[in-house]
ZAMARLUM-474148 format. One line per field, with one value per residue (C-alpha): x negated, y, z negated; residue in three letters. Coordinates in pm, 1 decimal. Each point is the difference from the previous one (the first is absolute). Layout:
<ropas>
xx (X,...)
yy (Y,...)
zz (Z,...)
aa (ala,...)
</ropas>
This chain:
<ropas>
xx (6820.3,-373.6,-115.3,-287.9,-261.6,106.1,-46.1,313.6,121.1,210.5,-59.1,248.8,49.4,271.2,115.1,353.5,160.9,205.8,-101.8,-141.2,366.1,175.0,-243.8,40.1,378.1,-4.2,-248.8,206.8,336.6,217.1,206.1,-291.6,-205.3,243.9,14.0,-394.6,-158.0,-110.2,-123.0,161.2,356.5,-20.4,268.8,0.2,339.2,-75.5,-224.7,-1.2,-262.4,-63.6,-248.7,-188.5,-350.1,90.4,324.1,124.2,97.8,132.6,16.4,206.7,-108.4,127.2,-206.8,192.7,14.1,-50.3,116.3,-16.1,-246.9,-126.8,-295.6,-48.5,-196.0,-81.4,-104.6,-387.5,10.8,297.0,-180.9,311.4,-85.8,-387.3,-52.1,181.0,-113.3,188.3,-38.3,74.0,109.8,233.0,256.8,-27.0,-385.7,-191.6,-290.4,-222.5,163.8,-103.6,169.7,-169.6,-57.3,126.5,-135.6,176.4,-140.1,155.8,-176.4,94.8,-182.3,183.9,401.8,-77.0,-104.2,-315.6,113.6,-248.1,30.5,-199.6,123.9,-163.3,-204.6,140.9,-52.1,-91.9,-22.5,290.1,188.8,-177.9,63.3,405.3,-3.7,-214.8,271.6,293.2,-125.7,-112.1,391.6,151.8,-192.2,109.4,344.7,-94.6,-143.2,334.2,274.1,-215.3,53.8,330.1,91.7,-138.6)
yy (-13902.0,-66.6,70.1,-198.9,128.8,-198.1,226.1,1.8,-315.0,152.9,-182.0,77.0,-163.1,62.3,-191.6,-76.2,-121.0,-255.8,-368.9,-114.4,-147.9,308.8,202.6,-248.4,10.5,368.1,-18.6,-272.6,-11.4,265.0,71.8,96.3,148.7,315.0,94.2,94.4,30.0,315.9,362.2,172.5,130.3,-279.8,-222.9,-361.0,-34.7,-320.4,-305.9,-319.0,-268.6,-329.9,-136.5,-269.3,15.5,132.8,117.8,411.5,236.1,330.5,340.5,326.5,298.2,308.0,297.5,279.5,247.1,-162.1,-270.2,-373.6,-198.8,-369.9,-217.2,-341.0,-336.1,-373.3,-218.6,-151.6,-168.2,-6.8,-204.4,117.8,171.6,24.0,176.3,149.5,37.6,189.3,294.8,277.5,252.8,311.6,-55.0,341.4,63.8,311.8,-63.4,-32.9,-278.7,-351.3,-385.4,-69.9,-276.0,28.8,-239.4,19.8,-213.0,-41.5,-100.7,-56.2,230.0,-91.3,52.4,194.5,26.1,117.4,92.8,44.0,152.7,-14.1,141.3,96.1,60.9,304.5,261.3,338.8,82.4,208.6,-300.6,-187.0,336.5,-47.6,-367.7,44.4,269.3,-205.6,-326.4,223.0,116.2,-272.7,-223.6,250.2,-57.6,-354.6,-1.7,156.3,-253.2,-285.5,140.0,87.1,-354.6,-165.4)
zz (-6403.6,141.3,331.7,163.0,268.5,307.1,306.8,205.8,-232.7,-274.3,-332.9,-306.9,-340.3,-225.6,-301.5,-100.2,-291.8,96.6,106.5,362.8,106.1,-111.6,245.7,272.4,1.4,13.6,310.0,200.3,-123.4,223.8,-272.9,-217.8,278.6,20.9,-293.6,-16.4,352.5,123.4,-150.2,-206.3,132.4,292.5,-34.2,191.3,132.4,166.6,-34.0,184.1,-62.6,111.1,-257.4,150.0,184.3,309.3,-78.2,47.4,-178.5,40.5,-182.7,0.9,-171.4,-56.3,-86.0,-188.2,259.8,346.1,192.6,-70.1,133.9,-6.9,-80.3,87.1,-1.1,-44.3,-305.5,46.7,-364.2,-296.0,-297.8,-309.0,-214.6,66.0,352.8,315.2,304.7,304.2,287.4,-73.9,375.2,36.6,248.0,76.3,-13.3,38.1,249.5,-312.2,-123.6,39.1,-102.5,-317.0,-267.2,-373.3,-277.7,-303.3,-258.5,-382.3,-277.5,-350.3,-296.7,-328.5,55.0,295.4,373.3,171.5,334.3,288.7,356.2,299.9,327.7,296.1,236.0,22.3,350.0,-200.5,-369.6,-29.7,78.2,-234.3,-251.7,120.1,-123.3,-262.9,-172.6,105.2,-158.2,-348.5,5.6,88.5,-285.7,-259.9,157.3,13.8,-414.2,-125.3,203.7,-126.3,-350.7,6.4,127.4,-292.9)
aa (unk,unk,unk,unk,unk,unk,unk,unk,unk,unk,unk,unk,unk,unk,unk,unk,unk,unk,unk,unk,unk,unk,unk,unk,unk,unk,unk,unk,unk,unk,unk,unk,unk,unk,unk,unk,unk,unk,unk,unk,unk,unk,unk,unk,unk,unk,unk,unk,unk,unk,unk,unk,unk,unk,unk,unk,unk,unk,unk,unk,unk,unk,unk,unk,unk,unk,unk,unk,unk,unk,unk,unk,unk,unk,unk,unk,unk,unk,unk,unk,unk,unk,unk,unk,unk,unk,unk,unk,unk,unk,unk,unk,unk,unk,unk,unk,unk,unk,unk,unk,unk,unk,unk,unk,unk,unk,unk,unk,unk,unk,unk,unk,unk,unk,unk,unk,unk,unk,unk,unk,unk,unk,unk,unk,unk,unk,unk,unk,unk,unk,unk,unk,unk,unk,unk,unk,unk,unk,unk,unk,unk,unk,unk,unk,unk,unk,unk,unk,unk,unk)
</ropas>
C-alpha cells in the first residue's frame, strides 16, 4: 500500500493478486461487496447498487461497538473491469464531512491488479486521515476476499 501527496485528495495504491474482473466483481457485485467493505470488525449488513451511470447505491455499516450508519451515492463512470467512478456522502455526516468523488481505477501487472484510489476534496485532514485508514483496511479486507475466491 502507497500513499500519494495530494492535499485534501487522498491517493492510495495497493496491489492484489487476483485478475482486474475478480476485483471488479468484488467492488460492484452486492454479494461480494459484504463480504470485504469496511475496517476491520465493520461488517456491511446491507448493500444495494444500481450499477449504471447515474444509478444509486446504498451502504450499511456497522462498526463493532456503535450504532449502524449509512453511506451513499451515484455512479459518474463504470468502464468493467478498468475504472469506477461514484460519490461517495455519509447519510449521517458530521459537519466536517462533505459529498465526495471516488476513482477507482484497475490495472493489470502480471496475474494481478494494480488498484488506484482518488477521493476527495475532502473539508479537513482528519477526514481525509478517517478515509485514508478506512480505505488501507478495507483493501487488506478487500486483497484477502479476492484471494480466497479464486
Amino acid at each position: 500500500m502507497t500513499e500519494q501527496p495530494g492535499g485534501l485528495v487522498l491517493n492510495l495504491e495497493c496491489t492484489i493478486e487476483a485478475p482486474p474482473e475478480r476485483v471488479f466483481r468484488l467492488l460492484t457485485d452486492p454479494a461480494e461487496l459484504v463480504t470485504w467493505w469496511g475496517p476491520r470488525g465493520f461488517t456491511t449488513p446491507e448493500a444495494e447498487l444500481n450499477l449504471s451511470e447515474g444509478g444509486a447505491y446504498r451502504l450499511s455499516m456497522q462498526p463493532p461497538d456503535g450504532d449502524l450508519f449509512h453511506l451513499a451515492g451515484e455512479f459518474f463512470e463504470i468502464d468493467p473491469p478498468h475504472r469506477l467512478v461514484y460519490t461517495f456522502r455519509w447519510e449521517e455526516p458530521t459537519p466536517d464531512d462533505r459529498e465526495t468523488v471516488v476513482t477507482l481505477t484497475l490495472k493489470t501487472v502480471g496475474d494481478a491488479t494494480q488498484l488506484t484510489l482518488s477521493q476527495g476534496e475532502f473539508a479537513t485532514e482528519e477526514r481525509l486521515a478517517l478515509h485514508r485508514d478506512g480505505w488501507t483496511e478495507s483493501f487488506e479486507k478487500l486483497a484477502y476476499a479476492a484471494q480466497s475466491g479464486m
